[in-house]
PDB file as gemmi writes it, atoms N, CA and C in Angstrom:
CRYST1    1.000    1.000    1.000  90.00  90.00  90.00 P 1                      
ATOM      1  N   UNK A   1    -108.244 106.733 172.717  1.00  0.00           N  
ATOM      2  CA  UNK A   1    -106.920 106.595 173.318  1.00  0.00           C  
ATOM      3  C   UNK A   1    -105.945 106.101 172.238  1.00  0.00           C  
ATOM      4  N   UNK A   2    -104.603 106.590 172.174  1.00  0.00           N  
ATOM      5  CA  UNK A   2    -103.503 106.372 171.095  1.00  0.00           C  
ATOM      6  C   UNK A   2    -103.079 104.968 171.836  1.00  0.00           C  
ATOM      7  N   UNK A   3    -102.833 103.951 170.913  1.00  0.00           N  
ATOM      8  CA  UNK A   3    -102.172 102.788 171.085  1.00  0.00           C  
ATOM      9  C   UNK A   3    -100.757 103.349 171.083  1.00  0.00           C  
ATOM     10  N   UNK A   4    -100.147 102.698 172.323  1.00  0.00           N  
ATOM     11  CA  UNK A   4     -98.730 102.408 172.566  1.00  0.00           C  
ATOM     12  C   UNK A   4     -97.478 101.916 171.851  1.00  0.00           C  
ATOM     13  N   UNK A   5     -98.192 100.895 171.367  1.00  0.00           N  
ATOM     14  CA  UNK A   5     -97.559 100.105 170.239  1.00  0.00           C  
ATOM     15  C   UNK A   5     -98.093  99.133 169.497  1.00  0.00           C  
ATOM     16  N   UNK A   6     -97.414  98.603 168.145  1.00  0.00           N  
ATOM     17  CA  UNK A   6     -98.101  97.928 167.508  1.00  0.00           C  
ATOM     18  C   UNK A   6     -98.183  96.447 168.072  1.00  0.00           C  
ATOM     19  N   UNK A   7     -97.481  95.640 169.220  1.00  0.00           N  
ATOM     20  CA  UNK A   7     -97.639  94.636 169.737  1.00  0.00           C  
ATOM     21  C   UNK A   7     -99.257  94.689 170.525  1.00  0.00           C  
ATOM     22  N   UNK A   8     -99.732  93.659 170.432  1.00  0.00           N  
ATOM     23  CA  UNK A   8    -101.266  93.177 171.589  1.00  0.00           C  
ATOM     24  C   UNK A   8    -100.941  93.069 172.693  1.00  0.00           C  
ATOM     25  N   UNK A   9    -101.667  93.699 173.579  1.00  0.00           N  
ATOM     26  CA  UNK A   9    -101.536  93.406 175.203  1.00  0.00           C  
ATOM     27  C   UNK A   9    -101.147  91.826 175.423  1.00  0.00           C  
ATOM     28  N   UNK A  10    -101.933  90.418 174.401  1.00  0.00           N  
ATOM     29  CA  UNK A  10    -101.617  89.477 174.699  1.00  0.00           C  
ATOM     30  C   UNK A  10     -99.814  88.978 174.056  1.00  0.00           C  
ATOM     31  N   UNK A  11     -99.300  89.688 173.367  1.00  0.00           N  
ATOM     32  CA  UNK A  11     -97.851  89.860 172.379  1.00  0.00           C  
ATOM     33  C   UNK A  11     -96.963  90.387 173.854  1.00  0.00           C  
ATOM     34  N   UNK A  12     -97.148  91.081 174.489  1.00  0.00           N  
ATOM     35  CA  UNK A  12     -96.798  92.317 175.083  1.00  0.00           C  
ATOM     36  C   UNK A  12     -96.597  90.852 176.938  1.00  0.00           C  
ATOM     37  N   UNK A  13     -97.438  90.291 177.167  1.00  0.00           N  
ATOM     38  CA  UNK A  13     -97.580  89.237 178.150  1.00  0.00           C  
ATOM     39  C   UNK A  13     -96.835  88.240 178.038  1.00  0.00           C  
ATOM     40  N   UNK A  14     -96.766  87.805 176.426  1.00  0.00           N  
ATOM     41  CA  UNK A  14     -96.163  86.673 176.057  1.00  0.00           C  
ATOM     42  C   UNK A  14     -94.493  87.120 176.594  1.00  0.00           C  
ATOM     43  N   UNK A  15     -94.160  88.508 175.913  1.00  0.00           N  
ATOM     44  CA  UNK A  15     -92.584  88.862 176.075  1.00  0.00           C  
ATOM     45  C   UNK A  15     -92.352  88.899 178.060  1.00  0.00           C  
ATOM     46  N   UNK A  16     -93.218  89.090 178.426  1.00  0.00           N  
ATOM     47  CA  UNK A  16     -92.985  89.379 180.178  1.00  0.00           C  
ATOM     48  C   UNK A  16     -92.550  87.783 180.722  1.00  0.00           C  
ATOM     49  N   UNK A  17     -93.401  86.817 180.070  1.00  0.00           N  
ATOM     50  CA  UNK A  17     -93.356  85.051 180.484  1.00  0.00           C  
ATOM     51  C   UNK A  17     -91.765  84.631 179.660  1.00  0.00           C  
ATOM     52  N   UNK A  18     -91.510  85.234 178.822  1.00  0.00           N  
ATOM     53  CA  UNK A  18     -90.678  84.950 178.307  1.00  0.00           C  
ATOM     54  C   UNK A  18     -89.228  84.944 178.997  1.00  0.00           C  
ATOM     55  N   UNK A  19     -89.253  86.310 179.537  1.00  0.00           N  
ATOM     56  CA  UNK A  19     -88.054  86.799 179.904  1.00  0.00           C  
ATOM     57  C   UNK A  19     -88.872  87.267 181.659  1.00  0.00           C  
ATOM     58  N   UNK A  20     -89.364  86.022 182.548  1.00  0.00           N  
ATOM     59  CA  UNK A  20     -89.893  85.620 183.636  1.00  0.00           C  
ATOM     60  C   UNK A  20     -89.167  85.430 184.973  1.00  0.00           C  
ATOM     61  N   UNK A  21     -87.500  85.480 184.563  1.00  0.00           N  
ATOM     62  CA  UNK A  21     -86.798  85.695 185.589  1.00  0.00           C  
ATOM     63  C   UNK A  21     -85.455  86.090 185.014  1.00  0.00           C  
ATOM     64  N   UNK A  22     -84.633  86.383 185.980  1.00  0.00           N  
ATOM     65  CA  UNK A  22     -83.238  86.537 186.020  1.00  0.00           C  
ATOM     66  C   UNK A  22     -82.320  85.418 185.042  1.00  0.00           C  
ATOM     67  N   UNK A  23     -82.180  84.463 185.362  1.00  0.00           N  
ATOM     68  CA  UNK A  23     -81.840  83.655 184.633  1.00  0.00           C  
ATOM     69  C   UNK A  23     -82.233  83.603 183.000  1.00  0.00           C  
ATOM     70  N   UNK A  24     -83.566  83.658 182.951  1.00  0.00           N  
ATOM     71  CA  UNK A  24     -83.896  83.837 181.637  1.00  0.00           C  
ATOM     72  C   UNK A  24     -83.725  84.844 180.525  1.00  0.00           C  
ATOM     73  N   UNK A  25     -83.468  85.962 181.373  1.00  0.00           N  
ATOM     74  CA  UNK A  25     -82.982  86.897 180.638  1.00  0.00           C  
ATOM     75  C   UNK A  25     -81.784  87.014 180.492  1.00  0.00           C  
ATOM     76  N   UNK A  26     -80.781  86.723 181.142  1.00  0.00           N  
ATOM     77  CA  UNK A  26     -79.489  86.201 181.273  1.00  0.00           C  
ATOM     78  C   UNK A  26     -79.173  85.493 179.890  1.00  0.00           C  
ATOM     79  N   UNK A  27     -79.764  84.095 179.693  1.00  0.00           N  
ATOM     80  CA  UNK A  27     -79.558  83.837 179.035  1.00  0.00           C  
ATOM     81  C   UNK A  27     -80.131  83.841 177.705  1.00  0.00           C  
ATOM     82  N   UNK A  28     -81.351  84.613 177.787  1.00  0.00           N  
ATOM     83  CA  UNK A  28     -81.768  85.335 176.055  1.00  0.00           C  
ATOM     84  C   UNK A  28     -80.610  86.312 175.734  1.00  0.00           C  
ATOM     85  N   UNK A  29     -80.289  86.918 177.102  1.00  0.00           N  
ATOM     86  CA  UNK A  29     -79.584  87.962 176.159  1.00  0.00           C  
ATOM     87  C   UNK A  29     -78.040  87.319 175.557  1.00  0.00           C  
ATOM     88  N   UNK A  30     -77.605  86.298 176.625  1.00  0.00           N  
ATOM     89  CA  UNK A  30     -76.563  86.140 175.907  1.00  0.00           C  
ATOM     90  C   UNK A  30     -76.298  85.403 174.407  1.00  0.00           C  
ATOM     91  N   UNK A  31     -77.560  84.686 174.138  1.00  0.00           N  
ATOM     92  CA  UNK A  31     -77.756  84.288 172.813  1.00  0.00           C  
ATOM     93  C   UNK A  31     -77.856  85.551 171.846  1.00  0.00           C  
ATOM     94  N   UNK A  32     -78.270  86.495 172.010  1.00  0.00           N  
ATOM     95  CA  UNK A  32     -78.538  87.427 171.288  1.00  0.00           C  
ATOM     96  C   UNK A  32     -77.310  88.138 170.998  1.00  0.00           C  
ATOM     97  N   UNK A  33     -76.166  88.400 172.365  1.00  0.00           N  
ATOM     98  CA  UNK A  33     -75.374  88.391 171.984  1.00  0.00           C  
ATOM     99  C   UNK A  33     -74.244  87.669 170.806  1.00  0.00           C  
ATOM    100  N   UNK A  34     -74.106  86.227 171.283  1.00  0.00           N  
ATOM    101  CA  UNK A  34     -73.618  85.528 170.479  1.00  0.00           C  
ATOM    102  C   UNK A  34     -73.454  85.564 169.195  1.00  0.00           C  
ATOM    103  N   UNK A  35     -75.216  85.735 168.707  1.00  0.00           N  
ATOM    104  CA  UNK A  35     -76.088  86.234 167.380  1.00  0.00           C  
ATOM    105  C   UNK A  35     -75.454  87.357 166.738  1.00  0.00           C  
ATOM    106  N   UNK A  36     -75.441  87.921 167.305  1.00  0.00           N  
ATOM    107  CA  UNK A  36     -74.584  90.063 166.659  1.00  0.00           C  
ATOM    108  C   UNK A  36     -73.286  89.479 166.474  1.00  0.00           C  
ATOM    109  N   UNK A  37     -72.658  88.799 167.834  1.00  0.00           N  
ATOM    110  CA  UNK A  37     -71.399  88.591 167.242  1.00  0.00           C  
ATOM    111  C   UNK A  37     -70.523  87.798 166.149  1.00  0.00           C  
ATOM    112  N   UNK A  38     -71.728  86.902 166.036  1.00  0.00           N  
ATOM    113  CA  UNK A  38     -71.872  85.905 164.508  1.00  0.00           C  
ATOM    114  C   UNK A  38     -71.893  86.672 163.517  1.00  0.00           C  
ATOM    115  N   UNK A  39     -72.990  87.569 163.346  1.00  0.00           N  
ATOM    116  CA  UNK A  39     -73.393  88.305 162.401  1.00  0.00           C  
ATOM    117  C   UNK A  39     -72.456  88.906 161.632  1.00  0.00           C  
ATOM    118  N   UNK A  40     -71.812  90.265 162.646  1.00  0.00           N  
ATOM    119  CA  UNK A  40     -70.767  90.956 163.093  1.00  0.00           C  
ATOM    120  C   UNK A  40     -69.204  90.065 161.924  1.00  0.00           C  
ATOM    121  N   UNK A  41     -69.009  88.880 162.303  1.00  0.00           N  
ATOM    122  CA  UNK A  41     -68.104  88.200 161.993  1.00  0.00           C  
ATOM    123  C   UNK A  41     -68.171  87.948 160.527  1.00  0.00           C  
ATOM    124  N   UNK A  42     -69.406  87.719 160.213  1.00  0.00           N  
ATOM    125  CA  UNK A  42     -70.106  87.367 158.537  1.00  0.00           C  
ATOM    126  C   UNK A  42     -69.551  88.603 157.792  1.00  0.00           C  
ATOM    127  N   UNK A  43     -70.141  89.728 158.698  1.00  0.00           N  
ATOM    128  CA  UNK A  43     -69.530  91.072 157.882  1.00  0.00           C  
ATOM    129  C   UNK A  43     -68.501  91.325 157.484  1.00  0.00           C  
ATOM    130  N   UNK A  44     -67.569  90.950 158.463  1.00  0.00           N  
ATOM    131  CA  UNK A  44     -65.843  91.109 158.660  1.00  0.00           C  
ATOM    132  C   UNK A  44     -65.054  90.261 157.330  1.00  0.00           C  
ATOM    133  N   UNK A  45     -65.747  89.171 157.601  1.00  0.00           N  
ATOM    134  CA  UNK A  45     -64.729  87.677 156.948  1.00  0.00           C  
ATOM    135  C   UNK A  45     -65.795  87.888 155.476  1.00  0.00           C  
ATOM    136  N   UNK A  46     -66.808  88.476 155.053  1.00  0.00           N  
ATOM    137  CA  UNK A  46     -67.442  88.552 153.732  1.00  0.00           C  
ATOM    138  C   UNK A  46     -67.594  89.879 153.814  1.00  0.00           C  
ATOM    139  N   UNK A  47     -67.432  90.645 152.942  1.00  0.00           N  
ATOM    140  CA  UNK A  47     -67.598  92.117 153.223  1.00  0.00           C  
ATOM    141  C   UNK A  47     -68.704  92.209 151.840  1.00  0.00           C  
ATOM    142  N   UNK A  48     -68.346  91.042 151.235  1.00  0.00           N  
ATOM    143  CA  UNK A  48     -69.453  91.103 150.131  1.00  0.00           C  
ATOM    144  C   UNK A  48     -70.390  91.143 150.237  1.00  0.00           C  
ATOM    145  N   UNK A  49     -71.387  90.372 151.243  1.00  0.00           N  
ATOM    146  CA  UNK A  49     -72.230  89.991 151.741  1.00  0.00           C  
ATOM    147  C   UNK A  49     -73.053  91.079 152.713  1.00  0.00           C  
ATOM    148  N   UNK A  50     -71.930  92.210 153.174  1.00  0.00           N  
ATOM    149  CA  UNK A  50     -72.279  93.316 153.939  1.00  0.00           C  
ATOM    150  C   UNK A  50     -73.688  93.844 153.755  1.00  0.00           C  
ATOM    151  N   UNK A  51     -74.239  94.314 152.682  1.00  0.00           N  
ATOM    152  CA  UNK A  51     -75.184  94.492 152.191  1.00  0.00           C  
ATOM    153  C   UNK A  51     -76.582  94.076 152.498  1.00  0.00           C  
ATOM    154  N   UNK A  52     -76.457  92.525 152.828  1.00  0.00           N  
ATOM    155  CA  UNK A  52     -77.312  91.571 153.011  1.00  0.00           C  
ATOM    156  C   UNK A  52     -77.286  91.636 154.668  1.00  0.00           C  
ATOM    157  N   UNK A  53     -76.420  91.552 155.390  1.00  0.00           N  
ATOM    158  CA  UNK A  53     -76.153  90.632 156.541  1.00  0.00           C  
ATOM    159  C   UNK A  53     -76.370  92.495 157.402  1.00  0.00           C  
ATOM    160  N   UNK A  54     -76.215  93.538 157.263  1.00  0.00           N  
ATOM    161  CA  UNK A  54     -76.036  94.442 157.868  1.00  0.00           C  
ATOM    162  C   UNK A  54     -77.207  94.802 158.452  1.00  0.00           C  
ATOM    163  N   UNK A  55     -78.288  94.642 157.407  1.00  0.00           N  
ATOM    164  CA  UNK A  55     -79.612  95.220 158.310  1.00  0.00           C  
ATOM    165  C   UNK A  55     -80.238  94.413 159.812  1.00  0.00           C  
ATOM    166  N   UNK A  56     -79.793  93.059 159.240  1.00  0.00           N  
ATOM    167  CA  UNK A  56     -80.159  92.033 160.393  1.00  0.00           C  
ATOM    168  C   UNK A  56     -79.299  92.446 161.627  1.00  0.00           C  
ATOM    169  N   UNK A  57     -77.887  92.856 161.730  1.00  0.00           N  
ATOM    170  CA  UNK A  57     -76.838  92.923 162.312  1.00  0.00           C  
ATOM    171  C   UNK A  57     -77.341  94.475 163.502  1.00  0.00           C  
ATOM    172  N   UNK A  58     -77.719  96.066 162.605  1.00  0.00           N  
ATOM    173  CA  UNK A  58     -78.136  96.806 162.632  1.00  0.00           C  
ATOM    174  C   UNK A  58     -80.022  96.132 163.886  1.00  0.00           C  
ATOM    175  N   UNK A  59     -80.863  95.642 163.370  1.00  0.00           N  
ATOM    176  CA  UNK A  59     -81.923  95.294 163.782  1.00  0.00           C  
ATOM    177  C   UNK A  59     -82.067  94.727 164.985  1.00  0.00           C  
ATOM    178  N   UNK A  60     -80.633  93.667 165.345  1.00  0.00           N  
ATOM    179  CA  UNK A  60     -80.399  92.834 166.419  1.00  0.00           C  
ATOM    180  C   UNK A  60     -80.027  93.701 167.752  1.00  0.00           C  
ATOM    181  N   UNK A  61     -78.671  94.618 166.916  1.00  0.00           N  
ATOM    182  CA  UNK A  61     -78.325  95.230 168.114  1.00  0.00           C  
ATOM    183  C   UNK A  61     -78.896  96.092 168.232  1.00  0.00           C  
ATOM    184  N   UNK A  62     -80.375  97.020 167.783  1.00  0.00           N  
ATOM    185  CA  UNK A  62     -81.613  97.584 168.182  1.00  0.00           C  
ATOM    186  C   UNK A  62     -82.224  97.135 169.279  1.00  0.00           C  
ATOM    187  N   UNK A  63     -81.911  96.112 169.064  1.00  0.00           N  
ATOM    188  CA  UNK A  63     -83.106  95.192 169.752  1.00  0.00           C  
ATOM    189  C   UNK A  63     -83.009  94.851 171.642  1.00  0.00           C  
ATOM    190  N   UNK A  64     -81.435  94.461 171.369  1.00  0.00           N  
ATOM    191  CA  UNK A  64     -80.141  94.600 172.646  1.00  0.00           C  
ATOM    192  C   UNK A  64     -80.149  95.781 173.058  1.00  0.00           C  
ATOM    193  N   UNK A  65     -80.146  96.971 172.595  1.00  0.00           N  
ATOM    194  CA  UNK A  65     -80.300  98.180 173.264  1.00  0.00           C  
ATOM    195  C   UNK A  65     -81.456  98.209 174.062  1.00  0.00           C  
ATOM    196  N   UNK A  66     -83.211  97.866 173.395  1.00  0.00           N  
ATOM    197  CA  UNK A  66     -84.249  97.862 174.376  1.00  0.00           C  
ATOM    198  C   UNK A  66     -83.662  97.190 175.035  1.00  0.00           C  
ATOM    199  N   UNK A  67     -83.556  96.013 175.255  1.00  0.00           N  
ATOM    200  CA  UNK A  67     -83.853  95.367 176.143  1.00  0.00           C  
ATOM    201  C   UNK A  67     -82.961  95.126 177.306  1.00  0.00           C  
ATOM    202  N   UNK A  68     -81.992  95.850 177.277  1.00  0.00           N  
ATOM    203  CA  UNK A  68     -80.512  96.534 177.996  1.00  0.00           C  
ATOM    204  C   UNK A  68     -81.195  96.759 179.593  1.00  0.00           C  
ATOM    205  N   UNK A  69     -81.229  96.028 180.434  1.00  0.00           N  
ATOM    206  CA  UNK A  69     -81.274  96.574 181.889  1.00  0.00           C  
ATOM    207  C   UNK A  69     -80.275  97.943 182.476  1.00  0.00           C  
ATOM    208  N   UNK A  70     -80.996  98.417 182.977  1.00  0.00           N  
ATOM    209  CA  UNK A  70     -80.001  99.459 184.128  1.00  0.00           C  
ATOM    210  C   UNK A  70     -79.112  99.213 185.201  1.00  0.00           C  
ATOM    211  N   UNK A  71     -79.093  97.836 185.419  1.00  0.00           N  
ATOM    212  CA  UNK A  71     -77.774  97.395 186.486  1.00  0.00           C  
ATOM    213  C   UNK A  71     -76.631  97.107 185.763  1.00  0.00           C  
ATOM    214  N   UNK A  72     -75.552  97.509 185.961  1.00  0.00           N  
ATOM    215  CA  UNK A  72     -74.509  97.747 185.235  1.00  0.00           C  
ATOM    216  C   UNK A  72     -73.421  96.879 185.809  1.00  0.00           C  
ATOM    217  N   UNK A  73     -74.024  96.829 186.721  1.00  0.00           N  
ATOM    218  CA  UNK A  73     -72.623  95.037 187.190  1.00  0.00           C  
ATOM    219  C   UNK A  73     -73.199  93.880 186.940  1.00  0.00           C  
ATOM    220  N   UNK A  74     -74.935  93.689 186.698  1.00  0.00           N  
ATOM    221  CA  UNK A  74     -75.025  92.546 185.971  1.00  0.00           C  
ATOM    222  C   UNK A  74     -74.789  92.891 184.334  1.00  0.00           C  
ATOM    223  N   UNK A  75     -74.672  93.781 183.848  1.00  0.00           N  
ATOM    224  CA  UNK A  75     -74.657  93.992 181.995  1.00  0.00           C  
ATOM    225  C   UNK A  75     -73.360  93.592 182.193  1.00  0.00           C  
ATOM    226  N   UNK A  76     -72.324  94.102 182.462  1.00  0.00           N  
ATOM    227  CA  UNK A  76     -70.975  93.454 182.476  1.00  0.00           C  
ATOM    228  C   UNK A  76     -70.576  92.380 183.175  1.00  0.00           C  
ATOM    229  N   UNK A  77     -71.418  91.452 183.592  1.00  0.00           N  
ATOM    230  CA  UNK A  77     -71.346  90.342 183.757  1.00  0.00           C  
ATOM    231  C   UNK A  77     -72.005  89.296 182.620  1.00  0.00           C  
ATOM    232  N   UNK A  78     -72.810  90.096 182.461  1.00  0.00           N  
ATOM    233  CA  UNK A  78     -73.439  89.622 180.667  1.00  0.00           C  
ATOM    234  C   UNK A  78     -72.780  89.387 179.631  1.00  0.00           C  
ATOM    235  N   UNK A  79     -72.019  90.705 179.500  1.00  0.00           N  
ATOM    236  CA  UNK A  79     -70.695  90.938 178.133  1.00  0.00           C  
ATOM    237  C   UNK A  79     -69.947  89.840 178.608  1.00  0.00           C  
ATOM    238  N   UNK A  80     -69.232  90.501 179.895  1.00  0.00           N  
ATOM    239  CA  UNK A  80     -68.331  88.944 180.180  1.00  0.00           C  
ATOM    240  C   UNK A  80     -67.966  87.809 179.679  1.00  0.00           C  
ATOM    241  N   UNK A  81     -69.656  87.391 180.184  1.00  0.00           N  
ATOM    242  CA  UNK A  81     -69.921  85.876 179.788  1.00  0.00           C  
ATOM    243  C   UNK A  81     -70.403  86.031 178.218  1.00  0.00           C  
ATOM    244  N   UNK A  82     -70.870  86.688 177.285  1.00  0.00           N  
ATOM    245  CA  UNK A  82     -70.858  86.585 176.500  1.00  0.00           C  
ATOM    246  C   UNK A  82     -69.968  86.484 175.701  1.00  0.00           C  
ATOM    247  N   UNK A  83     -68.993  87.307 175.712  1.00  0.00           N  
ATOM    248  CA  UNK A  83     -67.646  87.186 175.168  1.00  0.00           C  
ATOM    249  C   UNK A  83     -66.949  86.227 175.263  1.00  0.00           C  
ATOM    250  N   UNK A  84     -66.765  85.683 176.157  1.00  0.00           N  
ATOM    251  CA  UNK A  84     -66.553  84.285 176.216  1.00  0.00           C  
ATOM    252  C   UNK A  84     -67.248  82.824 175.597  1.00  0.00           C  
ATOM    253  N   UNK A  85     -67.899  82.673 175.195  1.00  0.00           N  
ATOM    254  CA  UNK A  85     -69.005  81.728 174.682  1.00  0.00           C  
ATOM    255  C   UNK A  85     -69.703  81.369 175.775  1.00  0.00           C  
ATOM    256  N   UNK A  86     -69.543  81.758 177.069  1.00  0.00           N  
ATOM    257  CA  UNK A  86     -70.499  80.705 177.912  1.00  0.00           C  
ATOM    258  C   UNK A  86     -71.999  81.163 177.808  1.00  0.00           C  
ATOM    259  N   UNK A  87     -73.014  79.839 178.020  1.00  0.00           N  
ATOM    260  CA  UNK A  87     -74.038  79.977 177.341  1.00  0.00           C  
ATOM    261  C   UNK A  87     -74.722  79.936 179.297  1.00  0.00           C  
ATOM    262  N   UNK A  88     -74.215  79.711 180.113  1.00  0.00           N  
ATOM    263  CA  UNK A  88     -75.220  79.861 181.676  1.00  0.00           C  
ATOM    264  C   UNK A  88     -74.032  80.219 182.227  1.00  0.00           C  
TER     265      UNK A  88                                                      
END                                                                             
């Protein structure tokens, strides 16, 4: 049988406990947000630095795409509050 992915069924459990309810994912994602938009900002205000700071920037918001739910009035309640700094 072809493995799925390179994470362990026990890697793969850990991410489910992680992100274990509503709330919690709520607020991983909005840190993550925050994160890109930090990043994002490094790029802007150092363009020198672009180089360095882009792949992480690129990798993050990879990452925000998986993990992107299909309800679309809580994602824009996400941005929302992300955009705003609020952290709950």
């Amino acid at each position: 049988m072809k493995k799925e992915t390179y994470l362990s069924d026990e890697k793969i459990e850990s991410l489910k406990m992680f992100f274990k309810d509503k709330d919690c994912y709520l607020e991983i994602m909005k840190n993550l947000y925050k994160t890109r938009n930090g990043l994002y900002s490094i790029i802007e205000k150092r363009p020198d630095l672009k180089e360095k700071v882009y792949p992480q920037f690129h990798t993050l918001n990879n990452l925000i795409g998986t993990l992107l739910i299909d309800d679309n009035v809580e994602m824009l309640e996400l941005l929302r509050c992300s955009s705003k700094g609020y952290t709950s």
